[in-house]
C-alpha positions, 0 to 999 in steps of 0.5 A: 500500500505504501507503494500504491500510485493511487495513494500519492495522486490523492496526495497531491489532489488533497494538496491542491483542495487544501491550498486552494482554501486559503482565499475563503478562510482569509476572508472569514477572520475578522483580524485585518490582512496585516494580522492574518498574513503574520499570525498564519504564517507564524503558525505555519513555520511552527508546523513545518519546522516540527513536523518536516525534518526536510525543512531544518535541513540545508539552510545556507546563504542561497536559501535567503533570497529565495525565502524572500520572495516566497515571503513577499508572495505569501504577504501580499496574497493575503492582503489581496485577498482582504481588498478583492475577490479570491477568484481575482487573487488567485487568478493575478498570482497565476499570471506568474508565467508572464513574469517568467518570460523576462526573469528565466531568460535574465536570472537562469539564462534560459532560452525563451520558446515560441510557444512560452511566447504564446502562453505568455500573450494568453495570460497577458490577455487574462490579466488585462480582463481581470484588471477591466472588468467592473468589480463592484466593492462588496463586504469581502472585497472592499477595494478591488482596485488595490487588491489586483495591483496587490495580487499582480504584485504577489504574482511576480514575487511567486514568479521570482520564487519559482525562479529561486527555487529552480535556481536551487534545483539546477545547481543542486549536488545529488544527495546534499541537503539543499535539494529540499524546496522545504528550508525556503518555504520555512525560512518564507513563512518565518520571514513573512512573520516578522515582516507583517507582524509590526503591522499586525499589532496591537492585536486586540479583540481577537476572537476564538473564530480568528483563532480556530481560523488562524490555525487552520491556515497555519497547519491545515493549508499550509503545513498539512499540504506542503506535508503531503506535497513531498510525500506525492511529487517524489512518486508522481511524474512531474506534467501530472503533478503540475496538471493535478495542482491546477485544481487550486485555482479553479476551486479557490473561487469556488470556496469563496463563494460556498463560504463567503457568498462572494462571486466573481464577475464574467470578466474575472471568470474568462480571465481566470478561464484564459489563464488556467487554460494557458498555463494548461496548455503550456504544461501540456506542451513541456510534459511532451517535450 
């Protein structure tokens, strides 16, 4: 069983469900982004650091600016979150791929593809849609303007952190510890703690909901994902594992709005639709590759 193909694809399905709740109960605390951003991944640094030896091994210099940007990401989709609708946060830092036509060529020296060039237009195109069309404000997403700048935002720093990330990967020795993408993603989430939490206080009136909340973000979809994230991507070829975390996407609206009440315009939709299929087909043209 434990070798079972079937356990670690619904692993990696579980992942995605998981992450793709993170929009919906962002929305449902009552503490401001600043707090959310801090306290969720302060409790998130706890669980991975205590329950993933992977994430205490192979700190170095080269893991900080990687970090960083994971930091940043992780800050900044919260606040989106907090000013627009979670389909329009979730959709923007999944225009990471635009990002990276300039960044991979530049940091990594990699060569740019037509057909990068083709998924990079179709996103583009998603982009312009979502950043258009007329979001009005409601209680969950107060100021849709500043929350897509916020999540364009997050987008490019989730572009810089998958840059980093194969930054580590390409250079890596086989068998040394700094292969593990864990000790990025913790020092990330200890860093986006310390980096909100001067915002984030005082923090009063804190209720039981913020705190059950609070700790659901923090071991539930954060540390409980990226635990079953690396016990599935060692035995799950990687163009299946990239199809099957496209679910986050797709599902974070839709917990939104079955928790929330929140739904997203027609132009937030086909934006959205235009980006996922992109980032499909662009997956789908490396997995044949």
């Amino acid at each position: 069983m434990e070798s079972s193909p079937v356990r670690y694809r619904f692993y990696l399905v579980a992942t995605a469900l998981l992450f793709s709740t993170g929009g919906a109960a962002i929305k449902s605390a009552t503490l401001n982004g600043w707090q959310v951003a801090s306290f969720r991944s302060g409790v998130a640094a706890i669980a991975l650091l205590a329950a993933l030896p992977q994430a205490r091994r192979g700190w170095s210099w080269r893991v900080v600016p990687v970090a960083s940007a994971y930091a940043a990401a992780l800050v900044l989709f919260v606040l989106a979150n907090r000013l627009t609708t979670a389909a329009n946060a979730v959709f923007l830092q999944s225009t990471a791929p635009l990002y990276l036509l300039f960044l991979a060529p530049w940091l990594l020296r990699e060569p740019v593809r037509a057909r990068d060039l083709l998924c990079a237009l179709a996103v583009g195109g998603g982009m312009l849609l979502l950043f258009i069309g007329s979001e009005r404000s409601v209680a969950t997403a107060p100021d849709p303007p500043r929350g897509n700048l916020i999540a364009a935002a997050s987008g490019l720093t989730w572009a810089l952190t998958m840059t980093g990330l194969r930054w580590l990967g390409r250079d890596a020795i086989p068998g040394k510890p700094h292969n593990s993408a864990l000790a990025p993603v913790a020092l990330g989430n200890v860093l986006a703690f310390l980096t909100a939490l001067p915002f984030a206080l005082p923090a009063t009136a804190i209720r039981a909901s913020d705190v059950a909340v609070i700790l659901y973000l923090g071991v539930v979809q954060i540390g409980l994902a990226y635990f079953l994230l690396t016990r599935a991507v060692r035995h799950v070829p990687a163009f299946e594992a990239t199809i099957v975390l496209l679910l986050e996407p797709v599902m974070n609206p839709v917990w939104a709005w079955l928790v929330n009440g929140e739904q997203p315009g027609p132009a937030a939709l086909a934006g959205g639709a235009i980006i996922i299929s992109a980032a499909l087909a662009n997956s789908w043209a490396q997995g044949r590759r």
